[in-house]
N, C-alpha and C positions, 0 to 999 in steps of 0.2 A: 630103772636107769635110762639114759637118754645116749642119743649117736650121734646128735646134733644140738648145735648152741645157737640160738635164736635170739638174735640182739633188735629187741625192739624199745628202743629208747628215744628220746628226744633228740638223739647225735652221740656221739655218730652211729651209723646204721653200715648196712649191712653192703659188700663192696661187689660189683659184678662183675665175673672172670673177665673178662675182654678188661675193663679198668685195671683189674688186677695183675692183668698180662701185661698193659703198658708200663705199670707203675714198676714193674720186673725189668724195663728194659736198662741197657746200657745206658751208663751220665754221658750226657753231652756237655758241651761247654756254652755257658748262658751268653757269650759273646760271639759265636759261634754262625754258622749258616745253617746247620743244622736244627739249632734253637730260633732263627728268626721264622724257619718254615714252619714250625710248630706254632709261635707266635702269630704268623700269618694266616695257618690254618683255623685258629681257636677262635678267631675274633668277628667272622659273621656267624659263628654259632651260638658265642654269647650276646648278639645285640639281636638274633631272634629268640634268644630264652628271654632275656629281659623284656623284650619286644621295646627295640629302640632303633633310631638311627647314628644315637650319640656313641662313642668310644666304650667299652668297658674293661676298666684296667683291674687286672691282675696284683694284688698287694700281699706281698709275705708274711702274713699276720692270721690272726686270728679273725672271728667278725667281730669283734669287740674292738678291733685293732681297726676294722675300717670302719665302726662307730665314730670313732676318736678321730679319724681322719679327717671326717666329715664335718665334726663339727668345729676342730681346729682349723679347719681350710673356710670354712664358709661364715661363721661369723668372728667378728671383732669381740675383746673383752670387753663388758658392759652390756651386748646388744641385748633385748627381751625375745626369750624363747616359749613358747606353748609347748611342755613335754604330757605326754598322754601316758600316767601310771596306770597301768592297769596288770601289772606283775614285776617281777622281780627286774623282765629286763627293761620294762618302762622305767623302774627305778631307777638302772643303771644308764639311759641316756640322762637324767636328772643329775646324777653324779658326774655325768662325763663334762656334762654342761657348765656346773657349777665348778668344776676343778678347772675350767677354762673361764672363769672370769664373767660368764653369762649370767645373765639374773633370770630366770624360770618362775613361769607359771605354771606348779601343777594342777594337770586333770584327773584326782585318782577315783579310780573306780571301784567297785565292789570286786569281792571274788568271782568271778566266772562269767562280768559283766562285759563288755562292750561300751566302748564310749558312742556317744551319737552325733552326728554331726551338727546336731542343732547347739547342743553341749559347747561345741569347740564356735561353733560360729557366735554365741552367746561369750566365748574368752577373748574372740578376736576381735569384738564389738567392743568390749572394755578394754582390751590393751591395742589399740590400733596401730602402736608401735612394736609388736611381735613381727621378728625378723623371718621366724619359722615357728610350725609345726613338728615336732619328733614323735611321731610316732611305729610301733610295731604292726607291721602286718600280721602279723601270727604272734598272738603273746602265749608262747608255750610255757611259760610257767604253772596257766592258768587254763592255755585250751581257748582260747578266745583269739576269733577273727574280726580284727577291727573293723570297719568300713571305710574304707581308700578307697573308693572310687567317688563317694559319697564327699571323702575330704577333697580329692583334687578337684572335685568340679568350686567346693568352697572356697579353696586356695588362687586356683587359675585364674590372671589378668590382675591378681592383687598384686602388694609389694611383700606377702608372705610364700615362705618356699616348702615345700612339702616335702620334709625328710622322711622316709621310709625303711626299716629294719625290715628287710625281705627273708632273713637268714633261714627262718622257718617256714618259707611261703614257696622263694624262688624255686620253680622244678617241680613245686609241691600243687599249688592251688596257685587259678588267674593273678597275675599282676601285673599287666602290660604297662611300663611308665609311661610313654609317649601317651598311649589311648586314655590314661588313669591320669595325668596332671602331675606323675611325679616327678619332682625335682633331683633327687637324690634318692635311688635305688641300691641299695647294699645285700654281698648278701655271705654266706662261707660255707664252704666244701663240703662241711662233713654231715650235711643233712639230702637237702634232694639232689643235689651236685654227685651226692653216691661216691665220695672221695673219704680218705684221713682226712683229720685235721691239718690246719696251719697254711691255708691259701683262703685270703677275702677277694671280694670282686664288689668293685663301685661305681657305678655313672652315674653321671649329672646332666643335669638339660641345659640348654644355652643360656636360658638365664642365670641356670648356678653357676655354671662358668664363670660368667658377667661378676656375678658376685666374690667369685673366686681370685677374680682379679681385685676388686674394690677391696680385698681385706690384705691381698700380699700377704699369701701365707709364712709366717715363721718358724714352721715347724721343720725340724732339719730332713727328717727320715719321714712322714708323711708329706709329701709337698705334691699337692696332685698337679699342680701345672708340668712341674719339670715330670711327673711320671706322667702325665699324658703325650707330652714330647718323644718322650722312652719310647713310648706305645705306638706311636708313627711310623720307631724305627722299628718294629716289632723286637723289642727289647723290654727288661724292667728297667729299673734307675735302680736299683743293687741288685745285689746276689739273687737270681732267682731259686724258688723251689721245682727246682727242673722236671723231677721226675709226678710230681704231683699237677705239672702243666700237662707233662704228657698222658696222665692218666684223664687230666680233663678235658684233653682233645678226643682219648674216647669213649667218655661219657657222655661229652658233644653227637658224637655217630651215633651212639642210642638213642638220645633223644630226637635226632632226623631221622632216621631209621623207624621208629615207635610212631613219630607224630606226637606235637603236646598235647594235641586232643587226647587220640587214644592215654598221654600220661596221666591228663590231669580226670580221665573218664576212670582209672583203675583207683587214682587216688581218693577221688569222692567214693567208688564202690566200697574200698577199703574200711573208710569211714564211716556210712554208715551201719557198715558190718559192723565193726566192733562196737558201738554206739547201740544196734540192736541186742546182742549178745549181752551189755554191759548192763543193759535194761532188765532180759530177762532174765541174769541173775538177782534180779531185786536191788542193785545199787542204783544210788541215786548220781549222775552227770554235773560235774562243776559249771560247764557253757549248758547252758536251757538252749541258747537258740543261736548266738554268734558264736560257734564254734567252728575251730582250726580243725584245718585238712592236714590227716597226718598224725595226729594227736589224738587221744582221748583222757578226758582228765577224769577222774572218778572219784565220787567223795565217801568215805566211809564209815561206818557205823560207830556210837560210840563205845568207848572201849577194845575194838579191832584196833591191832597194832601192823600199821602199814611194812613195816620193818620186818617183820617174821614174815608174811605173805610173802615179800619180793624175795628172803631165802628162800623157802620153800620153793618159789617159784625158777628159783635159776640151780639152786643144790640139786633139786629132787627131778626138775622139768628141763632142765637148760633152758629155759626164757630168762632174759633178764631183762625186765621194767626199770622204772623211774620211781620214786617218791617223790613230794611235792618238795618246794623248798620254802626256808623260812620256815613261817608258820606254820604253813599245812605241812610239813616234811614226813609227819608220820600218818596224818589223816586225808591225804588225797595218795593214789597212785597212779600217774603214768605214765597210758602205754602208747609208745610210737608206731605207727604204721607207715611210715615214710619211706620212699626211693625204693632199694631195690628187698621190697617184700612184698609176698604175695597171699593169697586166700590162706594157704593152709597154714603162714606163718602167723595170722590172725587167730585163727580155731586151734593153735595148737597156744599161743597165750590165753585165750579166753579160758582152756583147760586147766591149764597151769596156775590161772588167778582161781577159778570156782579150787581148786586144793588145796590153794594156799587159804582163802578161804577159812574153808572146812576144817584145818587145822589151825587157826587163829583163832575161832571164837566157837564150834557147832555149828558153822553154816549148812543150810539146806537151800540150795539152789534150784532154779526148774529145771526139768531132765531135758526140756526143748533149747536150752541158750544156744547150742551150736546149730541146729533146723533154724531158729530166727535167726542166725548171724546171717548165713548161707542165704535164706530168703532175701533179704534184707542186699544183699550183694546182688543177688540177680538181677534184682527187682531195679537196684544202680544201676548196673550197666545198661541195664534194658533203656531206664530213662531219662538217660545222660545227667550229665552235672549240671550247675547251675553255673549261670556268668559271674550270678555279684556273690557278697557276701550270704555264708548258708544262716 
């Protein structure tokens, strides 16, 4: 039997006491003075998580909800968009696109693949009238880290804008917009943000602005001009999610407090930990080599039913993992290592998969998988993370 529940999923993840004290306090009132100081305080600490100078507003939604924003606000029906599928939610700016009147060019990619930028510079060479790029930084579907810094530099000084899906990145692994060319940075709480669900966070650079203006947005409850207005007055433009602001102001003091180095230095340790671990139990890795921080995607044997593992693993272990979606649902599983989890809540899922395992199919694993996790961790810290894409 287990005394503890280990949520290591894709999101949301696991919440830290001090966040959880805030999100406990007393409602204030979102028109209030006591709300604008919270307002006031949250917003130099989100334009050094994004690593920006531009505004980052605060949206009651979902990140799916500040997908939608984004691309309702920044282009006109008709314009041409480069969407970059490389998982379910590459899919879903595709769909967000085309339910807005856009015409898309997909980029889809294999499973576990990475788009390249030569890829995307070869799409923008034939459609020279592509208004943007959309792509994910972290396509957790799949465990795959795109290359954004690789795209901004391709993007920059053109008339293309480089939308970015952070939701799985921000807090998590490097994405500075300013330094990185990105246009449109998005990102939602309930993954490195260390929050519940049900708060997005969006900025744009002064040229999406520029653009923001040329299309006059008509979306009633998305309308980032008038919510950037809000945002001066340290206000939203409706009802805010008050207690999930205050919980993000201090999750804001962790990450000042920690340093994003020291974050983004546990988060790559994290990852190759389990990555090692995952290895010497004999499965084989969905990302080869552009693989997300945060994530580990695993692919499985045939005949192993991903489905029973993940029971066993949350009935018998308290861990609860992921299954893949779509197609892989039953043949990949994964496991999140994001925000606030640490060494041992890794070695205690790596545990939990080799059982689950062993009761799916006879598995025989190596008796060293949790000695290589550990190594494999030190061995991170000791050598720092990388800048760009791993």
């Amino acid at each position: 039997m287990f005394n503890k529940l280990r949520l290591l999923t894709p999101g949301p993840t696991p919440i830290p006491e001090d966040v959880r004290l805030a999100l406990a306090r007393d409602m204030i009132h979102h028109r209030k003075a006591d709300f604008k100081r919270v307002m006031e305080r949250i917003q130099p600490g989100l334009q050094h998580l994004f690593g920006t100078r531009e505004q980052v507003l605060p949206l009651s939604c979902s990140g799916t909800g500040a997908m939608y924003a984004a691309v309702t606000n920044l282009f006109a029906p008709g314009e041409k968009v480069v969407v970059v599928e490389g998982g379910k939610f590459g899919e879903r700016w595709r769909e967000i696109a085309q339910a807005h009147g856009l015409r898309v060019v997909s980029l889809v990619q294999e499973p576990g693949e990475a788009v390249t930028a030569a890829a995307v510079g070869e799409a923008l060479a034939m459609h020279a009238d592509a208004r943007a790029v959309l792509v994910q930084a972290s396509e957790t579907s799949m465990g795959v880290l795109h290359p954004v810094r690789e795209l901004g530099a391709l993007t920059n000084g053109s008339n293309t804008l480089l939308v970015v899906d952070g939701i799985s990145a921000v807090g998590i692994s490097p994405c500075p917009m300013d330094q990185w060319h990105i246009d449109c940075l998005l990102t939602g709480s309930q993954k490195g943000l260390m929050l519940p669900p049900g708060l997005a966070l969006l900025s744009l650079s002064a040229r999406a602005w520029d653009k923001v203006r040329d299309v006059k947005p008509a979306n009633f409850y998305f309308n980032l001009l008038a919510e950037r207005d809000k945002n001066l007055e340290h206000q939203t433009l409706f009802t805010s999610p008050v207690n999930l602001l205050q919980g993000l102001a201090a999750g804001l003091d962790l990450f000042r407090t920690q340093g994003l180095e020291s974050v983004y230095r546990k988060q790559w340790a994290l990852t190759k930990m389990t990555r090692a671990g995952v290895r010497s139990l004999g499965l084989d890795l969905l990302a080869k080599t552009h693989f997300t921080w945060g994530l580990t995607s695993i692919k499985l044997g045939p005949g192993i039913d991903g489905g029973a593992i993940l029971k066993t693993a949350a009935d018998s272990y308290g861990v609860v993992m992921a299954g893949g979606q779509g197609d892989l649902k039953k043949s990949v599983i994964r496991v999140g290592h994001m925000g606030h989890v640490d060494w041992s809540d890794v070695l205690a899922g790596l545990h939990a998969l080799k059982m689950g395992l062993t009761q799916a199919g006879g598995y025989s694993a190596a008796r060293s998988y949790l000695e290589d996790a550990l190594r494999a961790y030190e061995e991170a810290l000791e050598g720092g993370y990388p800048g760009v894409e791993a």
